[in-house]
TIRO-555554 format. One line per field, with one value per residue (C-alpha): residue in three letters; x, y, z; residue number from 0. Coordinates in steps of 0.001 Angstrom, whole numbers. Each point is the difference from the previous one (the first is absolute). Layout:
type (ALA,...)
c1 (X,...)
c2 (Y,...)
c3 (Z,...)
seq (NUM,...)
END
This chain:
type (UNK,UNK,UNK,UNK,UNK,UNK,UNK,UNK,UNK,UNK,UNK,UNK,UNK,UNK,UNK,UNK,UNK,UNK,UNK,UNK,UNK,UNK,UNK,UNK,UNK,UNK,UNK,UNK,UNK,UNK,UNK,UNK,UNK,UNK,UNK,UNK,UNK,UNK,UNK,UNK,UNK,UNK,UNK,UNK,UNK,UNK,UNK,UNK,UNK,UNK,UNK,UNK,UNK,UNK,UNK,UNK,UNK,UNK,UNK,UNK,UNK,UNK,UNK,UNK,UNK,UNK,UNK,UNK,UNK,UNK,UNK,UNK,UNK,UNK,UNK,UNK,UNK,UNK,UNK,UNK,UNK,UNK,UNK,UNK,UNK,UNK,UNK,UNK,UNK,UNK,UNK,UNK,UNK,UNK,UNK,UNK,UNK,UNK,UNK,UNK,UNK,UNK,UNK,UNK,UNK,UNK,UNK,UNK,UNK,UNK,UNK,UNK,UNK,UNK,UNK,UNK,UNK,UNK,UNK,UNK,UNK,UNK,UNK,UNK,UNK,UNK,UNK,UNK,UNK,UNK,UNK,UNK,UNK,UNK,UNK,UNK,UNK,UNK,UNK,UNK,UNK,UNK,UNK,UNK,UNK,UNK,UNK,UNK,UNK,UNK,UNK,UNK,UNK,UNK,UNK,UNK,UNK,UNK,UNK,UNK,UNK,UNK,UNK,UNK,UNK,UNK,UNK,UNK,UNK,UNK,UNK,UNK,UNK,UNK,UNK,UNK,UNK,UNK,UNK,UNK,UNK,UNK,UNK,UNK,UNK,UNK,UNK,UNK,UNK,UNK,UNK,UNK,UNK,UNK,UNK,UNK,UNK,UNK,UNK,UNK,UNK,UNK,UNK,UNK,UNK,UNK,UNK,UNK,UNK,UNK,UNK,UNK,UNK,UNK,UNK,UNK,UNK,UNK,UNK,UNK,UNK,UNK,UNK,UNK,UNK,UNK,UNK,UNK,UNK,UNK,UNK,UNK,UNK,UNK,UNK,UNK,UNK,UNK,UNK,UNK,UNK,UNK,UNK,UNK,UNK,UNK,UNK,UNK,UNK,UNK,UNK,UNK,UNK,UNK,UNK,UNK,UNK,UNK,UNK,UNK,UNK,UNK,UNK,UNK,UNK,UNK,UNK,UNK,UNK,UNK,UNK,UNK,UNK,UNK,UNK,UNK,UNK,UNK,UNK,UNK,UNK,UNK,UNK,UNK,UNK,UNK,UNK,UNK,UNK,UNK,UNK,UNK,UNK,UNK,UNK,UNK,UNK,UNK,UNK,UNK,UNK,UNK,UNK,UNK,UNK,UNK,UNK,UNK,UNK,UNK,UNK,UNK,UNK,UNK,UNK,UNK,UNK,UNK,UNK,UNK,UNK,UNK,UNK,UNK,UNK,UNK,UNK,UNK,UNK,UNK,UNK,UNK,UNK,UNK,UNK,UNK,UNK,UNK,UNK,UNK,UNK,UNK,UNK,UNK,UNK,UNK,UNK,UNK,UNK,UNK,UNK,UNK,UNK,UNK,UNK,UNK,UNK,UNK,UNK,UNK,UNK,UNK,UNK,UNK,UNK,UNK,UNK,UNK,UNK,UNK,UNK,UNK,UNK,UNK,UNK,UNK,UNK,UNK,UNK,UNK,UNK,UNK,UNK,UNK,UNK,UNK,UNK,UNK,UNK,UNK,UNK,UNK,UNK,UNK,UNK,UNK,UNK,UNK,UNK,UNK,UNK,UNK,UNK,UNK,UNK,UNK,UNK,UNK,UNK,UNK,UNK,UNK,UNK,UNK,UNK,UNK,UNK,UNK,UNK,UNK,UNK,UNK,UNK,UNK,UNK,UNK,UNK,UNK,UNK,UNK,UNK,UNK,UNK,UNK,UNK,UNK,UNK,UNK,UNK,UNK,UNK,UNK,UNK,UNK,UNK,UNK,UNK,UNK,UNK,UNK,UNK,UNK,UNK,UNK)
c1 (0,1378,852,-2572,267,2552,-2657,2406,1219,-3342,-784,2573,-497,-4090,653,2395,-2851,-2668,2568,958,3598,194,1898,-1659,2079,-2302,2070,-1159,-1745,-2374,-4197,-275,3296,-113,-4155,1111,3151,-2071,-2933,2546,2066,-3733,-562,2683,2839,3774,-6,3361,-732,2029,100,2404,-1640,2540,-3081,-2547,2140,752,-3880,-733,2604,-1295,-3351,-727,-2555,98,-2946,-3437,-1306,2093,-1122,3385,-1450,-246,3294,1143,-1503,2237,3102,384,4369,-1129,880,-3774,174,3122,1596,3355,1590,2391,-1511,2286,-2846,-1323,2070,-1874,-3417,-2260,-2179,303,-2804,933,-1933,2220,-1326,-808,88,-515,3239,-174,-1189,-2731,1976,-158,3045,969,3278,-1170,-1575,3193,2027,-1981,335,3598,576,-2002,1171,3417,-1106,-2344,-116,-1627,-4134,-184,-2938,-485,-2742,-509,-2960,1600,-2729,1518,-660,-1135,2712,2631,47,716,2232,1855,301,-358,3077,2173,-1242,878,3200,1120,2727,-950,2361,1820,1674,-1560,2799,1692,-2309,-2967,-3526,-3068,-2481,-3588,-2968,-1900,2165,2807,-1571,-3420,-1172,-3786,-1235,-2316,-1518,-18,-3859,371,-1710,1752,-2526,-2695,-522,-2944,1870,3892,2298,-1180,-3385,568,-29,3565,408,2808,1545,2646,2683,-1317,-2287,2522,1162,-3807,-512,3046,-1206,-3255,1108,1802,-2681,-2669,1788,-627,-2932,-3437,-675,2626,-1143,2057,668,1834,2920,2196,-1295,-3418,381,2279,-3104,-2560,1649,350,-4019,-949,1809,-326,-3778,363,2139,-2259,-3643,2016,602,-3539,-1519,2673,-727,-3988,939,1532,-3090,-2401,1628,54,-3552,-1052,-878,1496,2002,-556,-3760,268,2328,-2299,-3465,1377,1649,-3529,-267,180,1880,2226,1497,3317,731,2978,1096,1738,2823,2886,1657,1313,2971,1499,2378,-2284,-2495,1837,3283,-1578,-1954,2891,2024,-2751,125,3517,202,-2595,1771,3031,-2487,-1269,-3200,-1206,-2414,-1900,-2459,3285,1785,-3260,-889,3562,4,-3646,979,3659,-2262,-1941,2365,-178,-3758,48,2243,-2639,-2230,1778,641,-3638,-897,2528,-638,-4078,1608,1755,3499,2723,1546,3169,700,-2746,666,-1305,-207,192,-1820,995,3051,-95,-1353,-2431,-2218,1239,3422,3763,583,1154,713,-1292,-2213,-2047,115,3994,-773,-2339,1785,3335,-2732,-855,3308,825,-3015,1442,-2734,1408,-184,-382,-1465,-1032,133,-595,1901,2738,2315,1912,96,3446,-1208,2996,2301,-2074,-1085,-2871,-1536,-3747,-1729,-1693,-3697,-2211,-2509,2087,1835,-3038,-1365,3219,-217,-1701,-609,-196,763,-1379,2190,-265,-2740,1360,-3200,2074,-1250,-2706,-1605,-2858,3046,1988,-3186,-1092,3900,943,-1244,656,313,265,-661,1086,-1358,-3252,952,-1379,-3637,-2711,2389,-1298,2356,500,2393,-1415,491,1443,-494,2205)
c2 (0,3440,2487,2763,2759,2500,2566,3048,-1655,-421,3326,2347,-2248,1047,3454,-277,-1229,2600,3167,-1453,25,-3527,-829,-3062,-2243,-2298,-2662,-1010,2685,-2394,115,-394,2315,2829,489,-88,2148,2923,-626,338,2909,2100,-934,1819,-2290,-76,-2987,-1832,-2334,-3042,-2151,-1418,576,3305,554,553,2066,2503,463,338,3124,1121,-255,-2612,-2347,-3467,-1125,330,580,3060,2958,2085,2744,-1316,-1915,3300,1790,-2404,-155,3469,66,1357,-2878,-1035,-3391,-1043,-3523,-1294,-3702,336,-1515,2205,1950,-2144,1297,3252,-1839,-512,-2348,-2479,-1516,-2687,-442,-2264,-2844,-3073,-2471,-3830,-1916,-2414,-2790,1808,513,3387,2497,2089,1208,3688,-173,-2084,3237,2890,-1284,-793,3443,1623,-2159,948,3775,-672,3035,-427,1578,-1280,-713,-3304,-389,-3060,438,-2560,-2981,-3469,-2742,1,211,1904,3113,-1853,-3403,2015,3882,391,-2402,2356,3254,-1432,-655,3367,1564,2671,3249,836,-1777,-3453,-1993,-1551,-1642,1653,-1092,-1157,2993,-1014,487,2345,1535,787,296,-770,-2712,-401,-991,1249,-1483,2441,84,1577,-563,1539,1609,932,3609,-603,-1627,1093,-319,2473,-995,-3704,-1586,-1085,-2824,365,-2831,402,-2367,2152,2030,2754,-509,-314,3452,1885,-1383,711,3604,576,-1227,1906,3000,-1071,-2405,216,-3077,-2676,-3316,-1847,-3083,-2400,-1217,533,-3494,1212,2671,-2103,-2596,2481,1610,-3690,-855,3142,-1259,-4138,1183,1348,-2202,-2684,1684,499,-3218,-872,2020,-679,-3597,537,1804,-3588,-1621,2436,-377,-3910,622,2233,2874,3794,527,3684,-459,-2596,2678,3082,-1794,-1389,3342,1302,-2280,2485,-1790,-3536,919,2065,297,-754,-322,-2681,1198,-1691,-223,1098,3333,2541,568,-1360,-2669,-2432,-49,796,-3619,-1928,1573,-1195,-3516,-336,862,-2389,-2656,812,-1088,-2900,1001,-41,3413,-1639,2495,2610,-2695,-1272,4242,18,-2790,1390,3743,-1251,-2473,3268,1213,-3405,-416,3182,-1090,-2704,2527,1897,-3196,-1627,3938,-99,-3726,1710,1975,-2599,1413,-2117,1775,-325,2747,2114,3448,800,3663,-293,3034,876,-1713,1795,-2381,2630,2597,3702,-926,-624,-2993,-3335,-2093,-3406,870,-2171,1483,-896,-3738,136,1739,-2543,-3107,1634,785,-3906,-1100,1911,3099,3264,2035,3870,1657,4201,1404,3739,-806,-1822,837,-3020,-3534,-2668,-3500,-2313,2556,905,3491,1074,3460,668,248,2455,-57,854,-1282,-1687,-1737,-1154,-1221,-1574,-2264,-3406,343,3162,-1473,2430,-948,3461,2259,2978,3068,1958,-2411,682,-4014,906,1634,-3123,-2598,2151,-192,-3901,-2963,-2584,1360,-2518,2102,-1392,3168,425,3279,682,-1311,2473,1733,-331,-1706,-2103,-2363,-3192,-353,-2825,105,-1488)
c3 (0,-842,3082,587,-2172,-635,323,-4,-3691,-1793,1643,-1885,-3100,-482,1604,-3415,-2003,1980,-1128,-3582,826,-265,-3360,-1831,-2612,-2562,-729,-3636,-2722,-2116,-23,3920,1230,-2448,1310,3302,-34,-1591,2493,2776,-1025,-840,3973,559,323,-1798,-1841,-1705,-2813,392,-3407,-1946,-3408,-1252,-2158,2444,2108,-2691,-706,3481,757,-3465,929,-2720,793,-1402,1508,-1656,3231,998,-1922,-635,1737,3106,311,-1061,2801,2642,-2104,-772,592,3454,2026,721,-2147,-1316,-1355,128,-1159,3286,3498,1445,142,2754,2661,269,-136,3125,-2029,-2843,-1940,-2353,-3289,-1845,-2349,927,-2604,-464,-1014,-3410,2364,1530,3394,1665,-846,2752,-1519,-35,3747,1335,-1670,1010,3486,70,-1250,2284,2919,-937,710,2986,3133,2666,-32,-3700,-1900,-2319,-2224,-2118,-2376,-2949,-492,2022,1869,3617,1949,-1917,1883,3431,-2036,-2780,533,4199,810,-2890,1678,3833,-935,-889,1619,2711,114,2730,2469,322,-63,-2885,-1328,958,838,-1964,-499,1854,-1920,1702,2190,-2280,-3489,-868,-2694,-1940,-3165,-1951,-3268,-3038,-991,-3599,-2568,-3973,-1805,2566,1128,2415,2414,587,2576,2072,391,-261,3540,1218,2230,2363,1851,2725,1458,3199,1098,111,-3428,-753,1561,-1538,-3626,334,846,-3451,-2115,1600,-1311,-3466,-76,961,2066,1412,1042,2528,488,2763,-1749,-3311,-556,-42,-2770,-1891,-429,-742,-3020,-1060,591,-1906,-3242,341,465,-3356,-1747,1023,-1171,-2989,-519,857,-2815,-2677,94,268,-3323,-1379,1279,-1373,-3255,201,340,-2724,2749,312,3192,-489,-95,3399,2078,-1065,1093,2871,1187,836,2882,2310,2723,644,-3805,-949,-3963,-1307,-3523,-1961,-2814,-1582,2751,3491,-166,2161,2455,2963,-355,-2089,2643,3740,-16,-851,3058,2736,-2041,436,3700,122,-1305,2491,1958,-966,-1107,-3929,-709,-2748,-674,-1298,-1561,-1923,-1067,-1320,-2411,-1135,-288,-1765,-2377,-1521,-2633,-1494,439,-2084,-2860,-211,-812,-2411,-2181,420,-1459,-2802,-934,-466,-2320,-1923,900,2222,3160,-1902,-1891,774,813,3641,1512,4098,1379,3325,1705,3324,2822,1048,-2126,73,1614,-1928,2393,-1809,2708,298,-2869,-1512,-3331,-905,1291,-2488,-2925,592,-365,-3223,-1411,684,-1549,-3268,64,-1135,2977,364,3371,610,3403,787,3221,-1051,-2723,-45,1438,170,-42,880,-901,-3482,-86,-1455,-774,481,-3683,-1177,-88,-3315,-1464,-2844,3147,964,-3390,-338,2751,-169,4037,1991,4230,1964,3161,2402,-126,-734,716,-2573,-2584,-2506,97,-3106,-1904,390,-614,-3076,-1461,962,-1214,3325,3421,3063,2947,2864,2301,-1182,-692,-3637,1589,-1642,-2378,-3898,-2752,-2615,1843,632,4137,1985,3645,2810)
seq (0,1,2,3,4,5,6,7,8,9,10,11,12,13,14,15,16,17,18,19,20,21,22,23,24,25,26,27,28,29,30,31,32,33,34,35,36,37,38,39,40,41,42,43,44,45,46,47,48,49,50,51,52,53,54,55,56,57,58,59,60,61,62,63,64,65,66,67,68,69,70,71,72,73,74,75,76,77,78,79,80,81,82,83,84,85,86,87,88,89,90,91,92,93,94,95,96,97,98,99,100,101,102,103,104,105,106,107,108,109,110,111,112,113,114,115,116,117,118,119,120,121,122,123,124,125,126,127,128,129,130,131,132,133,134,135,136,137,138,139,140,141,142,143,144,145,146,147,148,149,150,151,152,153,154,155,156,157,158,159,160,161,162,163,164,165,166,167,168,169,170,171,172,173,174,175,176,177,178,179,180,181,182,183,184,185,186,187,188,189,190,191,192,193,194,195,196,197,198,199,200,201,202,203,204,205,206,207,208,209,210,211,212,213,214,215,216,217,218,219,220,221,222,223,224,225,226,227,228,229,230,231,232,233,234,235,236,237,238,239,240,241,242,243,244,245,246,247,248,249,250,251,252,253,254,255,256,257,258,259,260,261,262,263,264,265,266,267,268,269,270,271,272,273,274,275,276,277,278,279,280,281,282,283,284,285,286,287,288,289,290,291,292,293,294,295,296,297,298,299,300,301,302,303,304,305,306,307,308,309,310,311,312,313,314,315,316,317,318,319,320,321,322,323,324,325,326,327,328,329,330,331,332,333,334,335,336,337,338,339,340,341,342,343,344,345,346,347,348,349,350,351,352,353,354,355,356,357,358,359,360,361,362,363,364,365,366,367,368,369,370,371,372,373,374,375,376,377,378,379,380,381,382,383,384,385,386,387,388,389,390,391,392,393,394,395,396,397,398,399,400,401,402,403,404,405,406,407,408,409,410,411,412,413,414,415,416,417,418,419,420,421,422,423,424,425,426,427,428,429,430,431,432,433,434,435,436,437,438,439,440,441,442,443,444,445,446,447,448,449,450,451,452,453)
END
């Protein structure tokens, strides 16, 4: 059990937050640390960028945003060359921090496993830089247990300045420096709810670090939600998306039933959303994409295993969700074959390769496993993306098209894989000839194109 609080500690640190003279670093500027940097700094804060990406560093002191999300303006408002928001590849810049707040990736490995190279790193570095009356943060998706297992024995070891003997002491959570997670909550795309009026569960290793956290993101956020334990908040974040990635699944393969049996998914989901109660809708596509859903599952079904325990119900949602692209290249060559025309050869114009309508995001997306079946089934493949200039499949770049209606005509399938609002459906149904829409998105537009639904 941890000794009773260092009250005189977690004092000074939120009279720090209270007066804004508490310096906050974001370690990591991508879709979840860039939002909360800016959010931070407009609350009054000096904020440090920590990220390794030279790139994003240089459009973040030039008040450059690289984030569909971030209108210019406002990033420029923070990082204005007057030291309110500024970015930096060095985490030197750590030693003048009170607080750090990682938002660094959290990938799955080419087996499926969890990759915590980037957490294991940020905390090393930080570690290596550790005062006493310091701040951690982790909001970076993981397994339950990480903050306590992986990043709290890194931070205790840290050195303490001064005299402490030779080799020092371990830093005590809670008394010395003050630990919590937090899962990021945002959502690309979405203006409605952002990250300052999206709840934020808060989880403390105690209820001092608990109370010194929840202190900071008051200052930015509307509403915090604690929780008991790190552990707690870690498995939350990780409900939220397995819920998803599961209902997901659910519907998609209710769309390969519905089509087994001659019936129109769309038509089943949009009667059956007028149940007023016991009934959520969700909507089946080619596939399951971004930087969230697809990955958080698989980290709460390997800790599972660890522990002897098989989650079937995410393992069983992944194979269905990872099955789509191919259930949809069925599609495409049952609707070419009606045509008289093999898959090989054909000429087939991908529309939309983002995972996620309105947003430049590729990753996990559905759409590329889709175009790489095609280009090994021998189609001639050519995709358009308002968001995304250019894509590199297995080291194979390739530049959006353009999009006409002699690209259209020319095509012997149009794959509409993202549903783009900046698209005009009746003006691509009156210029194409096949269009398999896996979104439902060209439903009541007029055309000529004959229509194939998921």
């Amino acid at each position: 059990m941890p000794k009773a609080p260092d009250s005189t500690t977690s004092i000074a640190l939120i009279e720090r937050i209270r007066t804004r003279k508490a310096v906050v670093a974001v370690v990591g500027l991508g879709y979840v640390g860039l939002p909360l940097a800016v959010v931070f700094a407009e609350a009054g804060f000096t904020l440090v960028g920590i990220d390794l990406d030279e790139r994003k560093v240089t459009d973040v002191n030039r008040s450059h945003s690289y984030l569909s999300d971030m209108a210019p303006e406002r990033l420029a408002g923070v990082a204005d060359g007057r030291g309110k928001l500024s970015a930096t590849t060095d985490y030197g810049a750590l030693v003048a921090a009170d607080v750090a707040i990682v938002c660094v990736p959290t990938p799955l490995s080419k087996t499926r496993d969890p990759d915590l190279s980037y957490i294991v790193s940020a905390a090393d570095e930080i570690a290596s830089r550790m005062r006493p009356g310091m701040l951690v943060v982790l909001e970076s998706t993981t397994y339950p247990g990480t903050t306590e297992e992986v990043v709290l024995p890194r931070l205790a070891a840290a050195m303490l300045p001064g005299d402490r003997g030779e080799t020092g002491r371990d830093l005590e959570v809670g008394v010395d420096f003050f630990l919590a997670f937090s899962p990021e909550r945002i959502d690309p795309g979405r203006e409605d709810w952002t990250v300052s009026n999206t709840p934020k569960v808060m989880g403390g290793m105690t209820p001092t670090c608990l109370e010194v956290a929840t202190a900071l993101y008051e200052t930015a956020v509307e509403q915090v939600v604690p929780v008991s334990s790190p552990r707690v908040a870690e498995m939350v974040k990780l409900l939220e998306n397995t819920f998803r990635a599961t209902n997901v699944a659910l519907v998609n393969e209710m769309a390969i039933m519905c089509n087994r049996l001659g019936v129109d998914v769309w038509e089943v989901i949009g009667a059956a959303k007028t149940k007023p109660f016991g009934f959520m809708p969700f909507y089946p596509g080619p596939g399951l994409g971004g930087h969230c859903i697809p990955i958080d599952p698989q980290y709460l079904a390997w800790k599972l295993k660890t522990l002897n325990y098989n989650a079937r119900f995410i393992q069983l949602a992944d194979e269905v969700n990872l099955g789509m692209p191919a259930f949809v290249l069925g599609k495409v060559s049952d609707a070419l074959n009606d045509e008289g025309k093999p898959l090989k050869g054909s000429r087939i114009l991908v529309l939309g390769v983002a995972y996620k309508a309105d947003v430049g995001d590729t990753r996990e997306s559905p759409a590329l496993d889709l175009i790489e079946l095609l280009i090994d089934r021998g189609a001639d493949v050519s995709y358009h993306d308002p968001h995304v200039a250019a894509l590199d499949l297995d080291g194979q770049p390739i530049a959006s098209s353009s999009l006409d209606a002699e690209a259209l005509r020319r095509a012997d399938c149009v794959v509409i894989t993202t549903a783009h609002t900046s698209y005009d459906w009746g003006w691509v149904l009156q210029n194409s000839s096949l269009v398999v829409d896996t979104r439902n998105a060209a439903e009541g537009a007029a055309g000529s194109a004959r229509v194939v639904k998921l």
